[in-house]
C-alpha positions as CSV (number, residue, x, y, z in Angstrom):
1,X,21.5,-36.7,34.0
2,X,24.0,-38.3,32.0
3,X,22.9,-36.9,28.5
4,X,23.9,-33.6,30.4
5,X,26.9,-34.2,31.9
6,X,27.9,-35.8,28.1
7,X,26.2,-32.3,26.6
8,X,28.3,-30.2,29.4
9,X,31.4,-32.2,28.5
10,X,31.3,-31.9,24.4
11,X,30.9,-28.0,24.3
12,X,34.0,-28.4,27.1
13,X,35.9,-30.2,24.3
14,X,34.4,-28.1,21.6
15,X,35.8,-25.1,23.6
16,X,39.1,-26.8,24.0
17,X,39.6,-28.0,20.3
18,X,39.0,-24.3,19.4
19,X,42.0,-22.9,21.5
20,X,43.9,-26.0,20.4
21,X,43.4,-25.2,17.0
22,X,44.6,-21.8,17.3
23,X,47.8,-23.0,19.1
24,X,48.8,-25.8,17.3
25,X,49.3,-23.5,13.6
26,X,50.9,-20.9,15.3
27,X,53.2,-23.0,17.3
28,X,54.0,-25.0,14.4
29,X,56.9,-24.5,13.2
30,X,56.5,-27.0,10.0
31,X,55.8,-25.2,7.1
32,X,57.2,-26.2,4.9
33,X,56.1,-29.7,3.7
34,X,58.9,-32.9,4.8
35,X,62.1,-33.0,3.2
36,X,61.3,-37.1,2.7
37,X,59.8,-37.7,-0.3
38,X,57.5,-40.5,1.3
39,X,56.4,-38.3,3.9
40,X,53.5,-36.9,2.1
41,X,49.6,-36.6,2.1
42,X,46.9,-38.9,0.0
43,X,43.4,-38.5,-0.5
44,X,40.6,-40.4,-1.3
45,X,37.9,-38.4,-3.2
46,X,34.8,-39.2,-5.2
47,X,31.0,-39.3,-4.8
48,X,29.7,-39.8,-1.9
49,X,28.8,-43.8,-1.7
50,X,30.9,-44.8,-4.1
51,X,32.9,-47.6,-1.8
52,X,35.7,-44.7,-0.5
53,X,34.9,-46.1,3.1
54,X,35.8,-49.5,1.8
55,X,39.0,-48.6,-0.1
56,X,39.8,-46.3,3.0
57,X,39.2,-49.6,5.3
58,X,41.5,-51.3,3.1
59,X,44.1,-49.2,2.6
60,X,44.9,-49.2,6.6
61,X,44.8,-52.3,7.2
62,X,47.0,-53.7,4.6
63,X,49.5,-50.6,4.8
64,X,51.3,-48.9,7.5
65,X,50.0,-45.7,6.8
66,X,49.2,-43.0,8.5
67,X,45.6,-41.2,9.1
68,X,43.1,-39.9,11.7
69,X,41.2,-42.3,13.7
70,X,38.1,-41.4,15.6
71,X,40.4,-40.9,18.5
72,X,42.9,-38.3,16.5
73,X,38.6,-36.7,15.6
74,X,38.1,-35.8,18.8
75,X,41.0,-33.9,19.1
76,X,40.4,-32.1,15.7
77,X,42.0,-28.9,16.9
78,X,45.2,-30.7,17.3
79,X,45.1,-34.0,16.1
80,X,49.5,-33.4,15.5
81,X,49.1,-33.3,19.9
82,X,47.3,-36.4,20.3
83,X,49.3,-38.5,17.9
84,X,52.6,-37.3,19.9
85,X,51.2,-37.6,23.5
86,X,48.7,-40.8,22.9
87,X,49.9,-42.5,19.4
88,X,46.2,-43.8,19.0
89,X,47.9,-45.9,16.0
90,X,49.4,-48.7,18.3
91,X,45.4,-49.5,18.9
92,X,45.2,-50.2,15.6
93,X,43.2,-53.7,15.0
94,X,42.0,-56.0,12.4
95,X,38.5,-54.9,11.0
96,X,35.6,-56.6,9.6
97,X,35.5,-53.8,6.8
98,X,31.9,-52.6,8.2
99,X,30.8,-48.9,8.3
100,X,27.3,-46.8,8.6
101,X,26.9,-43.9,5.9
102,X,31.1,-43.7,6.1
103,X,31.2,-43.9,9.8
104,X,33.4,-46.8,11.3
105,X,33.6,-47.9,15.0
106,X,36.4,-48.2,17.1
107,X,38.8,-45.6,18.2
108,X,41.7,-46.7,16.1
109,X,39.2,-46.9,13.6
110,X,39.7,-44.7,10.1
111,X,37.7,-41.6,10.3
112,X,36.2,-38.8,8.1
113,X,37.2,-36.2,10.6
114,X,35.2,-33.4,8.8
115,X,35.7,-30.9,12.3
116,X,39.6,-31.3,11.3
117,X,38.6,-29.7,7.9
118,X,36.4,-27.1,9.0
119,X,39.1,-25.1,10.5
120,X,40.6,-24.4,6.9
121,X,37.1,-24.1,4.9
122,X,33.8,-22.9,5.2
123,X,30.7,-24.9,5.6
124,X,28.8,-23.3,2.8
125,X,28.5,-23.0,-0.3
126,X,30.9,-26.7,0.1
127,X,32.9,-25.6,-3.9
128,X,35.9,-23.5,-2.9
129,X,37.5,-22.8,-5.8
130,X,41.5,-21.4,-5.7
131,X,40.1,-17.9,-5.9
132,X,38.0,-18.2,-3.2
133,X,40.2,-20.2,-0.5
134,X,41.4,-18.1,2.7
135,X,45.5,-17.4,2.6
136,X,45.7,-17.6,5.7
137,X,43.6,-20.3,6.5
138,X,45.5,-22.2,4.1
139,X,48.8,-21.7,5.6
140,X,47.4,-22.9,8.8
141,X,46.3,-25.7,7.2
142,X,49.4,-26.9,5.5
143,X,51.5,-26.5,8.8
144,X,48.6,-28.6,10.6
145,X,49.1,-31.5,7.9
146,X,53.1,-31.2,8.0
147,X,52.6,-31.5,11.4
148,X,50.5,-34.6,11.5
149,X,52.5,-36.0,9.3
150,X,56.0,-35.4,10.8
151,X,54.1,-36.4,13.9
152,X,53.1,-40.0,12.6
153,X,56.4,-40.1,10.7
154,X,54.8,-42.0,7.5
155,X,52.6,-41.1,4.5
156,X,49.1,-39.7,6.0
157,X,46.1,-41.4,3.6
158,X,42.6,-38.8,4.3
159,X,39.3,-39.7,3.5
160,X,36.6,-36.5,3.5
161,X,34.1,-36.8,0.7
162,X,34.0,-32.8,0.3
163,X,37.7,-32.3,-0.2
164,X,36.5,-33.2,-3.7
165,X,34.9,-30.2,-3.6
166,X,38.3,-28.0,-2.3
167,X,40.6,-29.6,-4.4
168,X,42.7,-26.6,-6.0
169,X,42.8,-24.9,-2.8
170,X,44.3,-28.7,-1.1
171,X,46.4,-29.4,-4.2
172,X,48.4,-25.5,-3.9
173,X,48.6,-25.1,-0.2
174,X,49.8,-28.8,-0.5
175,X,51.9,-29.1,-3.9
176,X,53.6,-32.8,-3.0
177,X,49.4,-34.2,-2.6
178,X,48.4,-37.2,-4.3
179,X,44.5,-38.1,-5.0
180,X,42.7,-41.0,-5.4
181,X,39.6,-41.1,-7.5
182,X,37.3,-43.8,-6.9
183,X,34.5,-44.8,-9.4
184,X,31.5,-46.6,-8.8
185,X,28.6,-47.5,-11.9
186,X,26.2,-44.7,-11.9
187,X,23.0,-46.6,-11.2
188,X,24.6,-48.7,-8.5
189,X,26.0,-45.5,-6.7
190,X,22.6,-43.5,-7.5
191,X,20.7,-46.4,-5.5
192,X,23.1,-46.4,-3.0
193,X,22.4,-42.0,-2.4
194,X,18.8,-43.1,-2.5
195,X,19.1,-45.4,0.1
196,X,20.5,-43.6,2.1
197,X,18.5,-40.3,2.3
198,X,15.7,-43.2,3.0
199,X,17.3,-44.2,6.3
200,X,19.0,-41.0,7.3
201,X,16.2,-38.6,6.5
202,X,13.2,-40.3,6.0
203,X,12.3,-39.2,2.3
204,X,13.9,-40.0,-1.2
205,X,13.6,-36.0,-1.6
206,X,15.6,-34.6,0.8
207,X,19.0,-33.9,0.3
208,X,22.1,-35.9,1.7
209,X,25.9,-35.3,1.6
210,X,28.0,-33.3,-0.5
211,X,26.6,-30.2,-2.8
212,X,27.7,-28.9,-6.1
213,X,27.9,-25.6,-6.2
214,X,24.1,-25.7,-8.4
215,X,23.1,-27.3,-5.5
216,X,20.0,-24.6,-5.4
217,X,18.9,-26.1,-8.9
218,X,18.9,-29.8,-8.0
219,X,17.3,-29.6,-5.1
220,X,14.0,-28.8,-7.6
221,X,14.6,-31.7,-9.5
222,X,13.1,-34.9,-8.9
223,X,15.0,-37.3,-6.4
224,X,16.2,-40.0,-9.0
225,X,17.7,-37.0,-11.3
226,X,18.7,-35.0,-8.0
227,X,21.1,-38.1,-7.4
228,X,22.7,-38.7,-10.9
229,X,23.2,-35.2,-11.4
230,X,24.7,-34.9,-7.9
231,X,27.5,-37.7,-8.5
232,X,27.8,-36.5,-12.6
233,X,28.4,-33.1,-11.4
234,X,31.0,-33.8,-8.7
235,X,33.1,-36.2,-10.9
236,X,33.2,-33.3,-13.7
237,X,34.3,-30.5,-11.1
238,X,37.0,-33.3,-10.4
239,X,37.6,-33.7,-13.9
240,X,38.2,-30.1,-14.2
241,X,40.1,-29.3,-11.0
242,X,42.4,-32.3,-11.8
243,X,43.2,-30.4,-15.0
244,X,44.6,-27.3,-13.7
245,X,46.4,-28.7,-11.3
246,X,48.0,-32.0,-13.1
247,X,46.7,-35.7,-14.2
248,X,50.0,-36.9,-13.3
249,X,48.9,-37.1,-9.4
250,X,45.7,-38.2,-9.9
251,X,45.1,-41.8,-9.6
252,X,41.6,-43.2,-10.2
253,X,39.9,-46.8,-9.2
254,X,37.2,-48.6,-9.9
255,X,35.0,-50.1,-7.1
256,X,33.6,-52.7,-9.1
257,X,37.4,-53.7,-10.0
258,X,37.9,-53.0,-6.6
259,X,35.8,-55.5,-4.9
260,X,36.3,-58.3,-7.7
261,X,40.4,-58.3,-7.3
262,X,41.7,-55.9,-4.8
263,X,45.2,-57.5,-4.9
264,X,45.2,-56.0,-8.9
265,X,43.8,-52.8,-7.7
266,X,46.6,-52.4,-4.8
267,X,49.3,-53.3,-7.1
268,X,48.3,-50.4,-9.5
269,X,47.9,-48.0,-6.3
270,X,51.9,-48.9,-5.2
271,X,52.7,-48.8,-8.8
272,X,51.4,-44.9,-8.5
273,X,52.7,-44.3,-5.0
274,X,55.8,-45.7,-6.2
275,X,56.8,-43.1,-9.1
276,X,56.0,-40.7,-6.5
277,X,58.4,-41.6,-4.3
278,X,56.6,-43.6,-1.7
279,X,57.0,-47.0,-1.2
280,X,54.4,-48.5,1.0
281,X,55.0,-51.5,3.6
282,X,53.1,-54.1,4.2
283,X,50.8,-54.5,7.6
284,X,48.4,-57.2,7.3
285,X,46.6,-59.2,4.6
286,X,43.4,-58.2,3.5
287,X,40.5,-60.5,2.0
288,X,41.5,-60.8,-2.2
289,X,38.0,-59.8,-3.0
290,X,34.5,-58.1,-1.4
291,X,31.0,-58.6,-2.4
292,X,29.4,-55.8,-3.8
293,X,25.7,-55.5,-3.0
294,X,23.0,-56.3,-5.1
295,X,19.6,-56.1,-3.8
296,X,17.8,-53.1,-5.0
297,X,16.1,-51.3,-1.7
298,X,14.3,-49.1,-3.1
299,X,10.7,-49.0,-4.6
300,X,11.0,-50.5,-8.3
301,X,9.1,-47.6,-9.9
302,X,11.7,-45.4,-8.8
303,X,14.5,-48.0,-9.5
304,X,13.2,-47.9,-13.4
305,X,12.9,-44.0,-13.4
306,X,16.6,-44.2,-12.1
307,X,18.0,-46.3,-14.5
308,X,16.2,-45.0,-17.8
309,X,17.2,-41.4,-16.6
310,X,20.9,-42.3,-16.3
311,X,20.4,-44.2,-19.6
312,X,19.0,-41.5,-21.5
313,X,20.6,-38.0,-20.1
């Protein structure tokens, strides 16, 4: 009984975050981006599993700094609302820096959100390039970021693995973005994709997370090339997005670097944020370092294949 009352009340909310969605753009009435300079959007892109949960983790607890929390998720059609009737912010706690496959507990907690980004782009093929990114959709989207963001009233950080994978559409329709690149070694984050598909589907073979656009092509490929050519191929669409639309707000960081001095990698992100015109505050302190793992959990044969493939391709 009470799996169908919680079934009953989802596609309520569903229902509800749909006609919220369509009320919030066209009540808007920001958009244009913020006159502040500071009052701008940041997002964290890279592979998937290569420590942007972490950083994201990170990033909120030491700054004051806006984003969406799992509360703000589930209230995707309108997240702008909730902030200005709720403020799911003040709930904000410490964290012990734990997640599951990028999902983090709590309701203050940073969150994904990827219902939020599904109003503005379509599900598949994930690679939207500039030419094929909805005007209007677009519009919509910027006035629902302005909104957030004039609604939370500081610089809004975003985590969603496939923005990676939308970035000249996000970079135009939002000209004052800033994006973080986060880099992780190619066997260790190759593992990690392994691992995962393991524990979420059951099989080394099936497919997890974010898809190139010759997604079609890898998918015939054995799993341990499947993976390096997954994560090889997304960095270079990155590398040739960030191009077109400027290195100059494009900042990247190393999770290896990361984890071993995170004070040095936080000084070089305000350093960034800085020239841009936003000066972060200070919330709370955050540990000087992380351990990165290290035990391999996955069969060895296929550990070997994984790293003489990445050695030699």
């Amino acid at each position: 009984m009470k799996a169908f009352i919680r079934k009953i009340f989802a596609r309520i909310l569903y229902a509800l975050n749909v006609i919220f969605s369509y009320l919030e753009t066209r009540l808007s009435r920001e958009s244009q981006e913020p006159q502040s300079s500071s009052l701008i959007p940041i997002f964290i892109i890279g592979a998937p599993r290569s420590g942007s949960t972490l950083l994201y983790q990170v990033l909120t607890a030491h700054y004051d700094i806006g984003y969406l929390t799992n509360f703000h998720c589930k209230f995707w059609g309108a997240p702008s609302w909730a902030q200005r009737l709720i403020d799911p912010l003040r709930w904000r706690r410490e964290t012990d820096f734990q997640s599951h496959h990028g999902q983090t507990e709590g309701i203050a907690a940073p969150s994904e959100c990827g219902q939020f980004w599904y109003r503005f782009f379509r599900r598949k093929p994930q690679y939207v390039p500039q030419s094929e990114a909805n005007p209007l959709k677009m519009a919509q989207m910027g006035k629902a970021v302005y909104s957030l963001i004039l609604s939370i009233n500081r610089p809004l950080l975003f985590k969603n693995m496939n923005c990676a994978l939308r970035l000249q559409p996000i970079a135009t329709a939002l000209p004052k973005a800033l994006f973080i690149v986060i880099h992780r070694g190619l066997v260790d984050n190759a593992h990690s994709l392994l691992e995962v598909r393991m524990k979420v589907n059951g099989s080394y073979d099936a497919w997890w997370s974010m898809e190139p656009p010759n997604i079609d092509e890898l998918r015939k490929l054995p799993s341990h090339e499947q993976v390096i050519k997954q994560i090889r191929e997304i960095y270079d669409l990155i590398r040739c997005d960030r191009e077109k639309i400027g290195e100059s707000r494009f900042l990247d960081i190393d999770y290896a670097e990361f984890c071993r001095d995170t004070g040095t990698s936080l000084a070089k992100l305000e350093d960034f944020l800085r020239k841009h015109g936003v000066d972060l505050k200070q919330l709370a302190d955050v540990p000087s370092s992380f351990q990165r793992p290290t035990k391999i959990n996955i069969p060895q044969e296929l550990y070997q294949k994984l790293k003489a493939y990445a050695a030699n391709h």
